[in-house]
DRENFI-508718 format. One record per residue: x, y, z negated of N, C-alpha, C, O, CB in turn. Coordinates in steps of 0.05 Angstrom, whole numbers, plus 5000, padded with zeros to 4 digits. Glycine has a CB too. Example, Ala and Ser with C-alpha at 12.3 -4.5 7.8 and 13.67 -1.06 7.14 Angstrom:
<nodes>
526448864844524649104844526449344844528549344831522649114819;525749554858527349794857525850014843526850234839528249884886;
</nodes>
This chain:
<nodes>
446347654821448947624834451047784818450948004809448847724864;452447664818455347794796456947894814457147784836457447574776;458948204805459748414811461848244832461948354854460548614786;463248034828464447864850463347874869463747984890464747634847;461747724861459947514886458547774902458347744927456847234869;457448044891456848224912459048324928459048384952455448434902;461648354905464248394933465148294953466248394972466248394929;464648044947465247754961462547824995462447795019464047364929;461047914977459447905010459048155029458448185053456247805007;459648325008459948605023462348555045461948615069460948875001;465048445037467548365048466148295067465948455086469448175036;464347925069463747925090463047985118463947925140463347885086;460348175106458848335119460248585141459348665163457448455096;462648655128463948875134465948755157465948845180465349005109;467748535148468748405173466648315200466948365224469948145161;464748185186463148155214463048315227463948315250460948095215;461548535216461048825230463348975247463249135266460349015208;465048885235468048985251468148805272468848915293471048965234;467548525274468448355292466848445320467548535342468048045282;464048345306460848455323461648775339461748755364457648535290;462048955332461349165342464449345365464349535380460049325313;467149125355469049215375468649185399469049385413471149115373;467448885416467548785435470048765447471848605442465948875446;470049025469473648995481475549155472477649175484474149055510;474849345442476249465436478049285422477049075414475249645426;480549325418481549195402481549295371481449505358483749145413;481749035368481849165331483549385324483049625323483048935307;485349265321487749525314486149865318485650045302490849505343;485949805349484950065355482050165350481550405351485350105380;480149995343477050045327477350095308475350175296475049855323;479750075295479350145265478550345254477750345231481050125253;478750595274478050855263475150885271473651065261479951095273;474450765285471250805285469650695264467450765256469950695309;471550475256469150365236469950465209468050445193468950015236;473150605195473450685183471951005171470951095150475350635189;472651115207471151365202468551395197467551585185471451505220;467151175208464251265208462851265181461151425173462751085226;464750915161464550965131464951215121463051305109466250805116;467051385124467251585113465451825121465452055111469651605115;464151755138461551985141459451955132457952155131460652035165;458551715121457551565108457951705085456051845076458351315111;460551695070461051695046459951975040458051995025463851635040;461052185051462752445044459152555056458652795050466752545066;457152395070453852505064452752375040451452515025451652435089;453152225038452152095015452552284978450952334959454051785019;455652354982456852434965455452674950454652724928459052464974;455752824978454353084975451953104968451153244949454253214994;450552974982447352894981447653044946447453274937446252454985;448152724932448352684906449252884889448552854865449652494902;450553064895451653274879450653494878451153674862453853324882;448753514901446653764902444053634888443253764869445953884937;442853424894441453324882440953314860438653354852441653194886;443053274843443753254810444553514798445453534775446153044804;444353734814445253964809443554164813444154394807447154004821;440354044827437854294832437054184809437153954800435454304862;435954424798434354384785430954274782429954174762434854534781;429754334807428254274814427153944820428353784835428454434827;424553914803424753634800423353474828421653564844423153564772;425253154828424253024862425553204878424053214898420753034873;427553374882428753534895430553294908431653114895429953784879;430653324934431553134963433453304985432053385004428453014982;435853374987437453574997436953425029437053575048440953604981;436353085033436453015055433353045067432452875082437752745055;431853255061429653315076428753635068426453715067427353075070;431053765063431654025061432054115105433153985123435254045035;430554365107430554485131433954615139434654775121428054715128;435454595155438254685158438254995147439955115133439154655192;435555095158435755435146436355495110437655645095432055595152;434655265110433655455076436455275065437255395046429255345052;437855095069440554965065443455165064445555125051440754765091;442755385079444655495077445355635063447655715066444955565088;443555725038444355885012445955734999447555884988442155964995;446255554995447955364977450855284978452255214959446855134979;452055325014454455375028456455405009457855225000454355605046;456555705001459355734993458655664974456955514983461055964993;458455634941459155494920459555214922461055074908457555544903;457555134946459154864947461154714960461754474954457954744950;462254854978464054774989466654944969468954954979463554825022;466355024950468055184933468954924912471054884901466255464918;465854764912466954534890467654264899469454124888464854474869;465554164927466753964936468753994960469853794969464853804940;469054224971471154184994470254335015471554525022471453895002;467054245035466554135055463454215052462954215028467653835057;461054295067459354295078457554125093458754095114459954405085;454953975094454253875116451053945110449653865092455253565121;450454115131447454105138445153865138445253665152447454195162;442953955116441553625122440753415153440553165153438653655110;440353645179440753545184442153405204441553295225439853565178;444653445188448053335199447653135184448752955196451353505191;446553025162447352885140447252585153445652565172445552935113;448952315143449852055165446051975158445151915180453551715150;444651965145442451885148440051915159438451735158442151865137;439652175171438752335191439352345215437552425230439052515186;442752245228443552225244442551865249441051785267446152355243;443751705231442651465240439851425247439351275266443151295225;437051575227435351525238434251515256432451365265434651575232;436051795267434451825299436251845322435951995341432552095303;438351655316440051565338439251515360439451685378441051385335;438151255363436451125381435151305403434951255427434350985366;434351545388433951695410433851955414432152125420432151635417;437951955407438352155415439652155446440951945440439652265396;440152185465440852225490443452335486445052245503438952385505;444152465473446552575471448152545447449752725441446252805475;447652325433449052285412452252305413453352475400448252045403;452952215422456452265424456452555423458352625409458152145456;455352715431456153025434454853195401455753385388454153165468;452353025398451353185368453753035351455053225341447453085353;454752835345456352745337458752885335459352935311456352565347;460753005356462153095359462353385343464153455328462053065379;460153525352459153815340459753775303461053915288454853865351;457953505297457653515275460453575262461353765249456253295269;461853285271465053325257466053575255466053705234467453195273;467053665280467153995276466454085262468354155248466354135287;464054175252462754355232463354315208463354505193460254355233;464054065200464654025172466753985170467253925147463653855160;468753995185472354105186472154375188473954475175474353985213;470454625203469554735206469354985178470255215174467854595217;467454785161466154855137467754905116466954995095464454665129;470354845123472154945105474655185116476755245104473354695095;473955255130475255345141476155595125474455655108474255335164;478455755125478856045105477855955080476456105066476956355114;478455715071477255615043480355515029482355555042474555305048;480355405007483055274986483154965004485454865005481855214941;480954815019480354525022481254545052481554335065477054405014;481454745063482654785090484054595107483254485127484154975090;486454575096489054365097487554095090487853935109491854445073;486353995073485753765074483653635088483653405096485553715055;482253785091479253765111480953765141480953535150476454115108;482053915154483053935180484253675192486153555182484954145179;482653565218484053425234481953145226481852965242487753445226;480953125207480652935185478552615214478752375217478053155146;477052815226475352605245477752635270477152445285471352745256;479552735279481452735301482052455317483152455339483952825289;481352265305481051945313478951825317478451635331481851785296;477151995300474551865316473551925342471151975339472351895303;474251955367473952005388471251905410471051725426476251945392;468752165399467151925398465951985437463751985447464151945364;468552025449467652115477470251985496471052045519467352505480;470951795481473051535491471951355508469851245502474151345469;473151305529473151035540473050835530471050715536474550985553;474150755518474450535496472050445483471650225475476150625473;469850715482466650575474464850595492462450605488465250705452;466550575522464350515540465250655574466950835570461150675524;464950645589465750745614463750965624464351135641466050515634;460350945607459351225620458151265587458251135566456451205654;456851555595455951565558453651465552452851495528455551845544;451851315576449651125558451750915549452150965525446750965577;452850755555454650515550456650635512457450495494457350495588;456750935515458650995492456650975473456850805455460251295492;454051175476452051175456450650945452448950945434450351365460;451150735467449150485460451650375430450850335408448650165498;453950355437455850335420455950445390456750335370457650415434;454950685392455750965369453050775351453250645331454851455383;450850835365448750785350448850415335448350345312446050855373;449450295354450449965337452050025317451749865299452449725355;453850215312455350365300454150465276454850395253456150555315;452950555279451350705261449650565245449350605221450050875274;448550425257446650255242447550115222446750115199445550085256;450049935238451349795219452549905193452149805170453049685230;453850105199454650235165452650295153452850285129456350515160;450250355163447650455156447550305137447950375114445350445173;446749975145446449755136447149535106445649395093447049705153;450549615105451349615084450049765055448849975049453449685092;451149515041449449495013451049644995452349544976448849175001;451049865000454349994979452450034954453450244945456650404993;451049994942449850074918448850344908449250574918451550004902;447350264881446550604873447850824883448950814904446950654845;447751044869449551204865451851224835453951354831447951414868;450851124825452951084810454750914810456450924791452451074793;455150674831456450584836458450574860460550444861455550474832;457350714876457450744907460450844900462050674909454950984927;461250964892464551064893465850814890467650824907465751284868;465950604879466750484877466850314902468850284916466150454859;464550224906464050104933464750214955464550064975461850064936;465350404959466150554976468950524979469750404999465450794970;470350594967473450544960473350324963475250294979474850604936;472150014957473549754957472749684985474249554999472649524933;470949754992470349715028472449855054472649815079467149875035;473650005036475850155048478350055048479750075069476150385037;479349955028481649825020480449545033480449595057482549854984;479849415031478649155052478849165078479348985094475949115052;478349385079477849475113481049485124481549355144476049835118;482649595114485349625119486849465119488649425135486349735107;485849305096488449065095486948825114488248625108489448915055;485148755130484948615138485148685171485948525189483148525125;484448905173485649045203489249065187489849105210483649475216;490349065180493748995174494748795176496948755186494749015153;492248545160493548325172493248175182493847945178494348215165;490948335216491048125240492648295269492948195292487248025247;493548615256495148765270498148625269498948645292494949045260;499848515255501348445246503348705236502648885221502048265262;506248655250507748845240506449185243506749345225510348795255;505349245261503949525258502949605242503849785228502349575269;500349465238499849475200501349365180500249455159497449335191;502849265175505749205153506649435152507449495130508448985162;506949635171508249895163507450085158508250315163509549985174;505349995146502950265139501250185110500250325093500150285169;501549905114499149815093500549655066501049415070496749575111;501149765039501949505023499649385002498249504985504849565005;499849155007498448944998497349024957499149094942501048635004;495149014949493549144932495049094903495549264886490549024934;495748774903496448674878500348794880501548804858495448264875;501748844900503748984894504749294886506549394872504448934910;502149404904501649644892500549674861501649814844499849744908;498649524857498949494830501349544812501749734797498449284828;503249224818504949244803506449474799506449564776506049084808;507949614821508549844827507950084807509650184793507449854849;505150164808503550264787504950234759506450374745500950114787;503749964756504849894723507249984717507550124697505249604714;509449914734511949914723512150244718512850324696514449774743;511550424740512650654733510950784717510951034716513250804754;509050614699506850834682507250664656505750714638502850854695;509850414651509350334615509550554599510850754606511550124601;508650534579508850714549507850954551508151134535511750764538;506050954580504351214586500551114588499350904594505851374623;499751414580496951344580496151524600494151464613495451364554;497651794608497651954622499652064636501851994626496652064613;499752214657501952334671500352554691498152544702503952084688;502552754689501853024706501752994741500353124755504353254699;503452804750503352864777505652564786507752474777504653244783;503452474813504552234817505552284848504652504855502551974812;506952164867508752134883509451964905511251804899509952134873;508551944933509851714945510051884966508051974978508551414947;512351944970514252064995514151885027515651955046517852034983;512551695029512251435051509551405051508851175055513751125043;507551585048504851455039502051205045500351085033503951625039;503151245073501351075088499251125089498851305105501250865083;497651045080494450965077493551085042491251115033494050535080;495451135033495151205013495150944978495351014954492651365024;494950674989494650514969495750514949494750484927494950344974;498550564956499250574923498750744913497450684892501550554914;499151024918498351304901495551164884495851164859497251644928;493351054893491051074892491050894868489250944852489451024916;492950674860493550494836492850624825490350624821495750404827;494450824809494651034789492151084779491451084755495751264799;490851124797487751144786485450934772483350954760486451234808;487350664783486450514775487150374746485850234731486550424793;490250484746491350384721491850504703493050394685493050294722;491150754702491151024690488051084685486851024664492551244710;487351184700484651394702484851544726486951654731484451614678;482451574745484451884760484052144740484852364747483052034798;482852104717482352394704485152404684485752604672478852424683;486752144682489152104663492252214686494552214678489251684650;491352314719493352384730492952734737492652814760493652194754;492952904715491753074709493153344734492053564734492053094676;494353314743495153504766494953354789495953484807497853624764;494553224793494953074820496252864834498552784828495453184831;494752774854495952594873498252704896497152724918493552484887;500052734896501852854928503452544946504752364935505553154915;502952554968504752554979505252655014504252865022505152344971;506652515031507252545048506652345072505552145062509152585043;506952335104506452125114507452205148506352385162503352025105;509452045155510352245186508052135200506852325211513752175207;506851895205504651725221501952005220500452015200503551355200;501552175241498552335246496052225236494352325221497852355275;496051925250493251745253493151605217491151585203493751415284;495951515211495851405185495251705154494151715132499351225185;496551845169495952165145493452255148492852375128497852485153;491352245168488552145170487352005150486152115131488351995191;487751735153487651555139487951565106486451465089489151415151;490051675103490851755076488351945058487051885038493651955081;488552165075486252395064483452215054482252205033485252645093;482952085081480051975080479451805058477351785046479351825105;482051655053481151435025481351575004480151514984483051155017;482951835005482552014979479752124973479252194950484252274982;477952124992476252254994473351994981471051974973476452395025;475051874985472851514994473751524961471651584950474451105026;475151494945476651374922475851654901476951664879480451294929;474151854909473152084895474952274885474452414865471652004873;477052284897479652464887478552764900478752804924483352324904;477752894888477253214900479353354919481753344917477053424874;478253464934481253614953482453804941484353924951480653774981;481353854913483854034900486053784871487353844851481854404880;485553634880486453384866488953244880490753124868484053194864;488653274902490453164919491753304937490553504943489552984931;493853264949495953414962498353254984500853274982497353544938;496653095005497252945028498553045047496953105064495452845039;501253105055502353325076503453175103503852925102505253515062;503653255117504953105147506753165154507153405155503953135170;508752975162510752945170513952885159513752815136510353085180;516252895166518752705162519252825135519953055128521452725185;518652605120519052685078522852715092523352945083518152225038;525152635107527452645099528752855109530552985099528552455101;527752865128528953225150527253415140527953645140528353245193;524453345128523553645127520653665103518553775109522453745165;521153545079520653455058517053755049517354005048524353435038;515253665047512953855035513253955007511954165003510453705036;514253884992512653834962515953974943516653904921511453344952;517054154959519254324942517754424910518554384887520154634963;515154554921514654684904512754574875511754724858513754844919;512954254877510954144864512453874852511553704837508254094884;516153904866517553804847518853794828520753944829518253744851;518453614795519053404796516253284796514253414803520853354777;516253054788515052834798515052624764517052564752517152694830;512352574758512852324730512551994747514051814739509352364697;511651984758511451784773511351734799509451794814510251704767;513551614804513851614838513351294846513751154827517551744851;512751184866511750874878511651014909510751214920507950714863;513850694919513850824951514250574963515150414946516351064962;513950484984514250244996515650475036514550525057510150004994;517450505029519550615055519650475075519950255066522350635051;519450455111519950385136521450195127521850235103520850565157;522650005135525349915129527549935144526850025166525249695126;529549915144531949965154530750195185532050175206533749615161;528550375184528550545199531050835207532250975190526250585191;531050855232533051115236531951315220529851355207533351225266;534651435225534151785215536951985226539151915234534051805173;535952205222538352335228541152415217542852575224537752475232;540752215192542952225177545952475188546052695199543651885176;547952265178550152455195550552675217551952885218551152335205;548752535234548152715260547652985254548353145272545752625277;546753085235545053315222547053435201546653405177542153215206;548753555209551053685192549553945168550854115155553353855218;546853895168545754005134545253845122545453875098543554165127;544153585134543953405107545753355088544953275066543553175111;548253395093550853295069550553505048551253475024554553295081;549553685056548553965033546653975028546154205021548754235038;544753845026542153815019541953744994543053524992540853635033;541053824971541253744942539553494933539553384911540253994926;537853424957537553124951539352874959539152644949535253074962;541152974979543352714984546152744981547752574983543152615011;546553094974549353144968550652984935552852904929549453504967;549952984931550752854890552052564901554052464890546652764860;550552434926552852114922554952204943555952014954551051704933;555752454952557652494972557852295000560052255010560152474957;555752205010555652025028552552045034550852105017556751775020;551851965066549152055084548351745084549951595096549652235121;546351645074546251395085546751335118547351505134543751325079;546551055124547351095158545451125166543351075153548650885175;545451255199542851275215542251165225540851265243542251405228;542450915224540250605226538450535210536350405214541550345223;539750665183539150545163537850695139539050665118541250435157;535650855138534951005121533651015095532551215086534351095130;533750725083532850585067532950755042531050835028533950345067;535950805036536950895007536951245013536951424996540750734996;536951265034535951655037534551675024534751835006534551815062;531751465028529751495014529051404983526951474971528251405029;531151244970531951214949532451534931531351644912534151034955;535051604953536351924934533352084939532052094918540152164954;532552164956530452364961528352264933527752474922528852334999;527452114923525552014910528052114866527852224844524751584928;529751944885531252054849531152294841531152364817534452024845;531152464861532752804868529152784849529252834825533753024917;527552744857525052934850523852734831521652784823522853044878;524452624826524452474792524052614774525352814779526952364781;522152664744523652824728524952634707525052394708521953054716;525852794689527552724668526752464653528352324641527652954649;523952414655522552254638520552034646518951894634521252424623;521552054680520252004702521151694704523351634697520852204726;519151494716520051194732519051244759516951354765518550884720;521151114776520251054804520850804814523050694814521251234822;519150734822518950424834518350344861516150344870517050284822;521150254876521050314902521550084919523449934915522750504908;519550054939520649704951522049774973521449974986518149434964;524549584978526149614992526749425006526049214995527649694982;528149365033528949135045531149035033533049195029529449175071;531448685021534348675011536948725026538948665013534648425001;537348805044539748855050542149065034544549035029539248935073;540149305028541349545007541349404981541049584966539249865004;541449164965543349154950545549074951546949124931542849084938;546648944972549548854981550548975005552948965001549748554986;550149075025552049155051553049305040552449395018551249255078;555549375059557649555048557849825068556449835088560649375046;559349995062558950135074558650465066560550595058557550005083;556850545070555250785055553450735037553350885017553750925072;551850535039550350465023551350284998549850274979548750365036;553550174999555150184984556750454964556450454939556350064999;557650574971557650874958555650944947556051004923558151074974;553650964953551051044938550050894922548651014905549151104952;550250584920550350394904552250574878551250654857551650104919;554650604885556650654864555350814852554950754829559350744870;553951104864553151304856550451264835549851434819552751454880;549451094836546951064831547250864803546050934783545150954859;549050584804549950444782552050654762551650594738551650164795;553650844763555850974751554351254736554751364714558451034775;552551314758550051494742548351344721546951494707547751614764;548051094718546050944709543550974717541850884701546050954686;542751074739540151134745537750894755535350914759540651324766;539350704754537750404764537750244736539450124722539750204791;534550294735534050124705533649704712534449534697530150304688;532149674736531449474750531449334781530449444801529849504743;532649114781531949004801529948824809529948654790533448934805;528548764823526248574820526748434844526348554865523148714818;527648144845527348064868523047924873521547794859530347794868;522748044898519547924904520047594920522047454915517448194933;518347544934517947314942517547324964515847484970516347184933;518947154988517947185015515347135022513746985010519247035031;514947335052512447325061509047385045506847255045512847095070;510247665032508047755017506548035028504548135017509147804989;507848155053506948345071506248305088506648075095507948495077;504848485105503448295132506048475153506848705152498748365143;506648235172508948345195510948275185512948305200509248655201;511348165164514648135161514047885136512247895119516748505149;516147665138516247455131518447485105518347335086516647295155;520147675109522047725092521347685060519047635054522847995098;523447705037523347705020524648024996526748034982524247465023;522748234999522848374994523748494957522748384938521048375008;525648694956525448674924524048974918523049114936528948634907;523949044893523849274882526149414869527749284855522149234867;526649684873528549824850527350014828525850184838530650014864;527550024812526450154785528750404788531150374795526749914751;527450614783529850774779528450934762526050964762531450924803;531051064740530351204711532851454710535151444719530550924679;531851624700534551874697535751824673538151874668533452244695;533351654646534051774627534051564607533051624585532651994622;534951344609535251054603537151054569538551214558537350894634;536150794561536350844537539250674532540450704511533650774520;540150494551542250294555544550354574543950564586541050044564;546350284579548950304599548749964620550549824628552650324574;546049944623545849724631543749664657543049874667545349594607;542749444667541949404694540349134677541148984659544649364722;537749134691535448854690535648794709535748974726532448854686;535948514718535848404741533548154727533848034706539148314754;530848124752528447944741528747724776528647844797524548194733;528847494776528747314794525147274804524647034802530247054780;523547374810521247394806520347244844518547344858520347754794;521547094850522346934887520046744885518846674905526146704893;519346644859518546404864514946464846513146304842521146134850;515046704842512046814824509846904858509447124870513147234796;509046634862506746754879504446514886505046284877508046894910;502546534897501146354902500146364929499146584936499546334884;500246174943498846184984496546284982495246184964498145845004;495646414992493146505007492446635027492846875033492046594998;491146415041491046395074493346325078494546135067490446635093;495246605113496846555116499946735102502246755111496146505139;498646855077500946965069501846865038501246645029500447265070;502846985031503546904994503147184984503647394995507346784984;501747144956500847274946501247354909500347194892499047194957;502447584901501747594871499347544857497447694860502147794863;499347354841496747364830496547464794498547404781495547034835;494647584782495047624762496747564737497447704718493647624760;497247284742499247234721501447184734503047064719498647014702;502347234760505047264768506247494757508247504743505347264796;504447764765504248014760505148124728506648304720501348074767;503947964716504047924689506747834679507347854656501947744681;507747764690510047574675512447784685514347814670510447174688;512447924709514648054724514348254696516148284680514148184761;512048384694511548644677511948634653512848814639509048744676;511348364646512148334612516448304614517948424599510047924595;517048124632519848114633520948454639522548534622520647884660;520448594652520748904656520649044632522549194630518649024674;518549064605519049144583519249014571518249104550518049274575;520248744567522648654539525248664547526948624529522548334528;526148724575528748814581530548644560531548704539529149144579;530448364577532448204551532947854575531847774596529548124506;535247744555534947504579533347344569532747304546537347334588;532247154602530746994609531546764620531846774644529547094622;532046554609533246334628532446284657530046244662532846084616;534546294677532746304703530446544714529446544737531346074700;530146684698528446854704529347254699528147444711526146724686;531447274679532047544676534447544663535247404644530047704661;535647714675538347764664539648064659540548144680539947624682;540048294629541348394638544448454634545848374616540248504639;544848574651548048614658548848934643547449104633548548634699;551048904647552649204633553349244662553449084680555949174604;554049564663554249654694556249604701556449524724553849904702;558649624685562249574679562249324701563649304720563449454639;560049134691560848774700559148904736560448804755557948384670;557249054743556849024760558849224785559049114806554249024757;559749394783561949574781565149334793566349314814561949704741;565449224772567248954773566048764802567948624809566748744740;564348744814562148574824562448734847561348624866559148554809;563849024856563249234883561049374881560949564895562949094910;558949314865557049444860554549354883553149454901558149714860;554949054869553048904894549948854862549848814838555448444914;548548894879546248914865544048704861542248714844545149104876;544448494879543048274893542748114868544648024854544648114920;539948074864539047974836540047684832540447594809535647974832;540647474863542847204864544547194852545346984841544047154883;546147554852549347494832549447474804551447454789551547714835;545947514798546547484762544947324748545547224727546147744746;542747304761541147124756541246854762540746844786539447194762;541746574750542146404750540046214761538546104745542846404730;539746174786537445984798538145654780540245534776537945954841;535045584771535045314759535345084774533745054793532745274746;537444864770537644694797535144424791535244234776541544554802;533844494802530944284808532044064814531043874803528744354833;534743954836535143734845535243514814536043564792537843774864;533943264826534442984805537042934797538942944814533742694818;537542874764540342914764541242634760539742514743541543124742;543742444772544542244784545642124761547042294749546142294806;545641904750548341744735551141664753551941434748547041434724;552041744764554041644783554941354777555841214795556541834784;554841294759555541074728554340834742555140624751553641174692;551041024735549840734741548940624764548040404771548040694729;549540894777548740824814551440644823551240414832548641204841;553240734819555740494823555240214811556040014823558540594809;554340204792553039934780551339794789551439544790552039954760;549139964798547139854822546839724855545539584870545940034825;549839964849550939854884552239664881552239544902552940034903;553439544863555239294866552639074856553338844864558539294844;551139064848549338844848547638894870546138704875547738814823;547539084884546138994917547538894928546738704941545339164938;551138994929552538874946552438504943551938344960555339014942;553338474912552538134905550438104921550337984943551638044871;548638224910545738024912545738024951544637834961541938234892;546338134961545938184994548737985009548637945033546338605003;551137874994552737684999551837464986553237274990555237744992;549937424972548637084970547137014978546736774975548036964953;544837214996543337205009543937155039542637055056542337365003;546537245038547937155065549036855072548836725092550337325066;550136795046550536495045548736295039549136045039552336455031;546836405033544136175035543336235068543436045084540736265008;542836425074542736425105544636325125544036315149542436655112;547636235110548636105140547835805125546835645141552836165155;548135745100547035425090544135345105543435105109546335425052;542835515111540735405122540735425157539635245170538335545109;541635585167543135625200544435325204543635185223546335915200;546135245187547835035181546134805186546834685206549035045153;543834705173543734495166541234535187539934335193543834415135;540334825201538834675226539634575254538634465274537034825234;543034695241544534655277545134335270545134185289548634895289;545534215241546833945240543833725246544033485245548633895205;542333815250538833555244538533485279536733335288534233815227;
</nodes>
């Protein structure tokens, strides 16, 4: 079976299992059981393997090690991987003897603890904390008494059990793509709920690319909106994670989704001193002062979500939104999150940010900051996307490229509306859509119908409307007409349909005369 065709059925396997084991939970809201439980899965497994490969002792098996004699090993290792778990805490020990434990929801419970626990007065503190807070494994939701919960936990259990995640040398991998699967398909039968948490793999991608050309490496990457973590996690894919040599940071106001975040860091093998996931409002009350600038930033922002803009008589002095002399509006916090992302840019830095199209044309404030942002030259690209490529929203979304340190007095605008292909019920980038946006992005040159760029002067002249429509030249597909000869045509129908008339009264005629 080829490395597809085993993804292709793991996918399967994993949806069923999600379908099979909610019953009346709803999806949306199962997701963390079946998310979390992978990740307990993972993060025993992990460990297992790293003590394993690290005794010396040969046939040495950490998962049939006694809890006592386990505990010499504690602190150096939770010094290197994070986190602690007694063998037997470990998810394969617990699944074995589920079935009959009587109190599983409660050993369960204990367990999590202990290994949030296990870091406790440690460097991994902050990232470990809170991390099972959703898995709630003493909810109604898995049952109304606790035989009914634990008959649940253990179907539970089994099933991740069950999964074919591979060797160990592969299992990271598998691990991470069962994760990212898992998300986007609880996203896109949540609808808009998950749309605001989850972006779609092959955009994140792109995302990636753009802000990493002419690099093989970079110190420290960025998404101030994080979600789930997907895009950060590109980087690693399109880079190396050993080529993002300080780290992953970002931010995330969502509790349950900044959860979420940690855990795929953890699933995607990013060490907890590798990463740097913080909670709460990146625009009122921002984490990462001390760890800005930023070489690559990728963010996919709420859209047109509130904020406290104006209302908040320090934001206009804030050195991330004071420079365009104007607060975005507080309806509208789209381009806050634009300046907040420029502000921590560095010098040498791309950021690539999806935005709702409205902020390249309304007027207003966001208009001003338009000015601010075209007259600085700080906008290297526009990318218009294609409708209905997120889940929850049907819209037609673009990208902004933004650069401090640009080599032109000029603006790319790429028409990229019509680069996608259906699948299922959404539209989708596919590799050589992807391809063509990225190659048009570094030849920065025109494209018939497809790229255009502008001098800022002409867009400036324009109000400082940004909307990739005003420069880019849509190809007119309609059939083009001879007027010439369609008038030529019409007068020989008209003939031919007046002698057809007079053979029809000649024959009317000659049956009224018989």
């Amino acid at each position: 079976m080829s490395k597809e065709q085993e993804r292709t059925e793991l996918h399967r396997t994993i949806w069923q299992i999600a379908n099979d084991l909610r019953g009346s939970v709803d999806g949306w809201d199962f997701k963390q059981y079946v998310l979390g439980m992978l990740f307990y899965r993972f993060i025993s497994e992990n460990l297992t393997n790293y003590i394993n490969v690290n005794e010396p002792e040969q046939d040495f098996d950490y998962t049939k090690l006694s809890d006592s004699d386990a505990e010499f090993g504690r602190d150096d290792t939770v010094k290197e991987k994070g986190f602690y778990i007694l063998p037997g805490s470990l998810f394969v020990n617990v699944a074995k003897n589920g079935a009959n434990d009587s109190n599983l929801n409660e050993t369960l419970a204990t367990i999590f603890r202990d290994i949030e626990s296990s870091a406790k007065g440690t460097e991994s503190e902050d990232d470990l904390k809170g991390l099972f807070d959703d898995l709630d494994v003493n909810s109604n939701k898995l049952g109304s008494t606790v035989e009914k919960r634990n008959k649940q936990l253990v179907k539970l259990l089994n099933a991740i059990a069950g999964l074919k995640l591979g060797s160990s040398n592969n299992t990271i991998d598998a691990f991470g793509d069962a994760y990212e699967y898992l998300m986007q398909m609880y996203a896109s039968n949540a609808g808009k709920s998950g749309g605001e948490y989850y972006t779609p793999q092959e955009v994140s991608e792109l995302l990636a690319e753009i802000s990493t050309v002419g690099k093989t490496e970079v110190n420290k990457v960025y998404d101030p909106a994080c979600g789930s973590g997907s895009l950060l996690l590109k980087f690693a894919k399109v880079l190396g994670k050993e080529n993002v040599r300080v780290g992953f940071f970002g931010q995330e106001v969502n509790l349950t989704t900044f959860n979420l975040c940690r855990i795929n860091m953890f699933l995607h093998d990013i060490n907890y001193n590798h990463f740097d996931i913080a909670h709460g409002d990146t625009l009122t009350d921002p984490n990462h002062w001390d760890d800005e600038p930023f070489d690559a930033i990728v963010s996919n922002p709420p859209y047109s979500t509130k904020w406290e803009g104006k209302k908040n008589p320090l934001l206009i002095n804030d050195p991330r939104f004071s420079p365009a002399g104007v607060l975005a509006p507080p309806s509208k916090a789209d381009l806050a999150f634009t300046m907040h992302i420029l502000s921590w840019l560095s010098t040498s830095g791309t950021a690539a940010i999806v935005e709702f199209p409205g902020v390249l044309y309304r007027g207003g404030a966001e208009q001003k900051i338009r000015k601010y942002l075209i007259e600085n030259n700080y906008v290297d690209t526009v990318i218009q996307l294609p409708p209905d490529l997120f889940f929850g929203t049907g819209i037609a979304t673009c990208i902004i490229v933004l650069k401090k340190s640009k080599k032109d007095n000029k603006t790319l605008f790429i028409n990229a509306s019509a680069e996608f292909v259906r699948s299922g019920n959404k539209n989708k980038l596919s590799d050589e859509n992807r391809q063509k946006i990225l190659t048009a992005f570094k030849n920065r040159k025109d494209s018939e119908y497809f790229a255009t760029l502008v001098d800022n002067q002409k867009i400036g002249e324009n109000d400082y409307d940004i909307a990739v429509s005003s420069y880019v030249v849509q190809e007119d597909t309609r059939e083009v007409i001879d007027i010439t000869q369609l008038n030529a045509e019409i007068r020989q129908i008209v003939a031919r349909q007046s002698e057809l008339r007079t053979a029809i009264d000649e024959i009317v005629a000659d049956i009224e005369g018989a």
